[in-house]
C-alpha positions as CSV (number, residue, x, y, z in Angstrom):
1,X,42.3,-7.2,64.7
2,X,42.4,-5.5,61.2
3,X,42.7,-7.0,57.7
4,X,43.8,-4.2,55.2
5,X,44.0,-4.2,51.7
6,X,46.9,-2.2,50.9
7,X,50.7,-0.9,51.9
8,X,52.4,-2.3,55.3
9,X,54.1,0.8,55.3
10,X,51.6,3.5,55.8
11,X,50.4,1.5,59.2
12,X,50.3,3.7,62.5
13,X,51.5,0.7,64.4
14,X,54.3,1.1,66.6
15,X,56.3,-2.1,65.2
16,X,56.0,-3.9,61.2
17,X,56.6,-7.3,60.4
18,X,59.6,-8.3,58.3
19,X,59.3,-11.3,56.7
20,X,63.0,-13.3,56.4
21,X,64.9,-16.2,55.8
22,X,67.6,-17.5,57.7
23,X,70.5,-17.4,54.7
24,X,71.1,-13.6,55.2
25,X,69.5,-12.5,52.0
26,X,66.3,-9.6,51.6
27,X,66.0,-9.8,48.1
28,X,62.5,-9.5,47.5
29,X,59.3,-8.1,49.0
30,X,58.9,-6.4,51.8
31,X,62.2,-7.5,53.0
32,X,63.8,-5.5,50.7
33,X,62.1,-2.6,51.2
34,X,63.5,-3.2,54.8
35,X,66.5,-3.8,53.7
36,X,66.4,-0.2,51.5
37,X,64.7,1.6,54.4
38,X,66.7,0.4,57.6
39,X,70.3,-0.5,56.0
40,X,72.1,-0.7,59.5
41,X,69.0,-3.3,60.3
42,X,70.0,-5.3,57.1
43,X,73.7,-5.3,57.9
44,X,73.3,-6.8,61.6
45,X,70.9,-9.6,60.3
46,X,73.2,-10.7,57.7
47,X,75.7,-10.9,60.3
48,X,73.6,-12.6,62.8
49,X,72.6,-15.2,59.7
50,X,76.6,-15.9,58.5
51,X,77.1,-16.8,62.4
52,X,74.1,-19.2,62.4
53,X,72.4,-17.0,65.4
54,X,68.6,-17.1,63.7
55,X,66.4,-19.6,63.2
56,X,63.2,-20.6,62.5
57,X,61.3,-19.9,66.3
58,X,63.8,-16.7,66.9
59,X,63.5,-13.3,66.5
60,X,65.1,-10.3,65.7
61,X,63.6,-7.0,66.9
62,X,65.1,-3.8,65.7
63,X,64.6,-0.3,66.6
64,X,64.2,3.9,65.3
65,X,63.1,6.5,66.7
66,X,59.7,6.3,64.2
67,X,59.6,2.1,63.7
68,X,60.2,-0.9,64.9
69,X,60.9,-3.6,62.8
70,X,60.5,-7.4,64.0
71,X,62.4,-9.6,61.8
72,X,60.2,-12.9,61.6
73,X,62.1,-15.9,60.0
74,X,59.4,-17.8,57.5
75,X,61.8,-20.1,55.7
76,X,65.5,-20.6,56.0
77,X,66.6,-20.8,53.0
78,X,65.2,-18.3,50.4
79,X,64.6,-20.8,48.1
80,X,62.6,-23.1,50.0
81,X,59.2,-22.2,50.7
82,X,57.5,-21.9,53.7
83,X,55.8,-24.4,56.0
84,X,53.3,-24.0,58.1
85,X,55.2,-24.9,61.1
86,X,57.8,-22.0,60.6
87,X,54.9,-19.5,61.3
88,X,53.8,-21.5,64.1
89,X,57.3,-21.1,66.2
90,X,57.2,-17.7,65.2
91,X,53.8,-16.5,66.2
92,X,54.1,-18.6,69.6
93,X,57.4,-16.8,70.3
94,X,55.8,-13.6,69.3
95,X,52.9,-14.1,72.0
96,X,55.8,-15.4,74.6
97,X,57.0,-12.4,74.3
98,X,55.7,-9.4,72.9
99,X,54.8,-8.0,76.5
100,X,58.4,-8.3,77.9
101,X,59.8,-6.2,74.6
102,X,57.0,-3.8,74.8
103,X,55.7,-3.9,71.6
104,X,52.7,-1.7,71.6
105,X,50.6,-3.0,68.2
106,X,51.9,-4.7,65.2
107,X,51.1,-4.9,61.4
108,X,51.7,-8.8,59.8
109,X,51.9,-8.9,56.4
110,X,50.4,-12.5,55.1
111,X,53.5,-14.2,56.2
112,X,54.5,-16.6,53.8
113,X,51.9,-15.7,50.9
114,X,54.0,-13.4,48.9
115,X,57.5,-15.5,48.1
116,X,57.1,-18.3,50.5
117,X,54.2,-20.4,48.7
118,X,51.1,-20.3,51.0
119,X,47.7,-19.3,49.9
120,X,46.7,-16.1,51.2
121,X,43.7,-17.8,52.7
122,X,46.6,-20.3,55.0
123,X,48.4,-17.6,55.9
124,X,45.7,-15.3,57.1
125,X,43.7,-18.6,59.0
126,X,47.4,-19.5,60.6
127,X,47.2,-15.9,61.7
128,X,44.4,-15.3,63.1
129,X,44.4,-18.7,64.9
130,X,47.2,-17.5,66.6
131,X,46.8,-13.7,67.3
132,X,43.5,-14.2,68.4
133,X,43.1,-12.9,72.2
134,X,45.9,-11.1,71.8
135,X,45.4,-7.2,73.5
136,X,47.3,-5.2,71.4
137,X,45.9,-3.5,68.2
138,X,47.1,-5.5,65.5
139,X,47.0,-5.1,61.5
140,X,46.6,-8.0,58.9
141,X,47.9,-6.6,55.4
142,X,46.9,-8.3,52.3
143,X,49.4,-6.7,49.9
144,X,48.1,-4.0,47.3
145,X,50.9,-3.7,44.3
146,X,49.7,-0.2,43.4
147,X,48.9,1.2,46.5
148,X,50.5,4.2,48.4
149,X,52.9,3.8,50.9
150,X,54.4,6.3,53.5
151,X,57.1,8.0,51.5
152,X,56.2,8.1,47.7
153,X,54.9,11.9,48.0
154,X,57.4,12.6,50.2
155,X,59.9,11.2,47.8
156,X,58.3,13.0,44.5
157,X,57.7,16.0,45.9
158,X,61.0,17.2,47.6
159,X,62.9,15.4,44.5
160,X,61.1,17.5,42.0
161,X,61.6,20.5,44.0
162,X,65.2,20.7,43.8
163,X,67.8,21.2,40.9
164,X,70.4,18.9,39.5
165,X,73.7,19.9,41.3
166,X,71.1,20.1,44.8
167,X,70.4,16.6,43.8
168,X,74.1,15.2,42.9
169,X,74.9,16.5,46.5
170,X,72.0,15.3,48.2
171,X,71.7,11.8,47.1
172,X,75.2,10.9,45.5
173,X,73.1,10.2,42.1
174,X,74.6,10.7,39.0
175,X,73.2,13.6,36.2
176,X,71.8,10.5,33.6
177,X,70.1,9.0,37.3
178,X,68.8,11.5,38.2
179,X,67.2,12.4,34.8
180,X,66.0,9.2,34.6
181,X,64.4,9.5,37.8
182,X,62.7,12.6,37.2
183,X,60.9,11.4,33.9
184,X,59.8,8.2,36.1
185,X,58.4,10.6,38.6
186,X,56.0,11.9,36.1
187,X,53.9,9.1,36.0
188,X,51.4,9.3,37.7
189,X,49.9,5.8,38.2
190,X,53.6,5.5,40.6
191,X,52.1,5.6,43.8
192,X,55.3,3.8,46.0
193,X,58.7,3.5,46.4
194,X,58.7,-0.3,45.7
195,X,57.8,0.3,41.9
196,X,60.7,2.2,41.4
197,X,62.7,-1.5,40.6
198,X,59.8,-2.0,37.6
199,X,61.5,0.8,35.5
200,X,64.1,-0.7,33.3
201,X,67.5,0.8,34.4
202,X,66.9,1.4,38.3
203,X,69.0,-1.0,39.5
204,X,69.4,-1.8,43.1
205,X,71.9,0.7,43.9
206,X,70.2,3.5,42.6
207,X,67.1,2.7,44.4
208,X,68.9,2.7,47.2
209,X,70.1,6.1,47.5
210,X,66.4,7.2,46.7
211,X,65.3,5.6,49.7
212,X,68.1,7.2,51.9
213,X,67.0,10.5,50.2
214,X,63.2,10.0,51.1
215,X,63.9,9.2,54.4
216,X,65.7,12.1,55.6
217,X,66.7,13.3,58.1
218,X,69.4,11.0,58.9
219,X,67.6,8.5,62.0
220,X,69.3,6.9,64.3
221,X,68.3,3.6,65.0
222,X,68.4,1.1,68.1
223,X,69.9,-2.5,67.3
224,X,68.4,-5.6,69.6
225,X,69.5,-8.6,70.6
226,X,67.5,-11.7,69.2
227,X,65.3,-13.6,72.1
């Protein structure tokens, strides 16, 4: 086991940790950078949550061809916070079953710490507690605001590389957007997609269609079933 100081996203493991609530909202975190990165993922656990289908205990595994992501319920509603108990269910279900669903390694963010109200120093003991003899690799990340993720570079560098009618076809951005976004990309203390939302008009949209830029080409993801 690994504790990291830094982005979930640049991990090597085969599956990340999503942190969710039952209502069917990803508004924050690294939810909704799941919910930017893996749309089709969003849409199916919105759906599962307006048909009452996940609960604190379940979980909801999804699929590409270059991550998995397991959708871990710490709350139910997203303006509740988290209790300890939640991330019990979910880590005992976790070690239930991670064999059967072939999950390889895993990276856990501090489940709970960020928007759900536990200390980082709960979260992490409630995690190791219950990871411990578990043999898999597995990644503890303690989230860095400024560090680098996995498709920043990616991002600024084929952005910058092409012109503005390239761009209005590539990513359905608009000319002022897109001008926007190219001054933004000039800074250099950016280091990830997630600061993108801290420039004052990037709205949610916009971002977006940045993300489905940056992850190009077009993947094909894998939807299952909760257990």
């Amino acid at each position: 086991m690994k504790i990291i100081e830094g982005n979930i996203f640049t991990t090597d493991c085969q599956t990340i940790v999503n942190t969710v609530n039952c209502f069917g909202i990803m508004g924050a975190g690294i939810a909704l950078e799941c919910r930017y990165r893996y749309p089709e993922m969003f849409e199916r656990y919105k759906e599962m949550c307006d048909k009452k289908l996940l609960d604190i205990g379940k979980l909801y595994l999804y699929q590409s061809n270059t991550k998995w992501i397991l959708n871990f319920p710490t709350k139910n509603h997203w303006k509740f916070p988290t209790k300890p108990i939640y991330l019990e269910k979910g880590l005992l279900k976790f070690k239930e079953t991670y064999e059967q669903k072939k999950i390889q390694s895993i990276a856990f963010p501090l489940l709970g710490a960020q928007n759900g109200g536990l200390s980082k120093d709960e979260s992490l003991e409630l995690l190791q507690k219950h990871l411990k003899g578990i043999e898999i690799p597995i990644e503890i990340y303690i989230y860095k605001e400024n560090a680098s993720d996995d498709l920043y570079n990616i991002f600024k560098t084929a952005f910058l590389s092409n012109n503005l009618e390239s761009l209005k076809r590539l990513t359905d951005l608009k000319s002022n957007q897109i001008k926007k976004i190219t001054e933004i990309l000039e800074n250099e203390d950016l280091k990830n997609m997630g600061q993108l939302s801290s420039f004052k008009g990037i709205g949610e949209t916009t971002i977006s269609k940045c993300f489905n830029y940056a992850m190009r080409p077009d993947i094909k993801n894998i939807q299952k079933k909760l257990f």
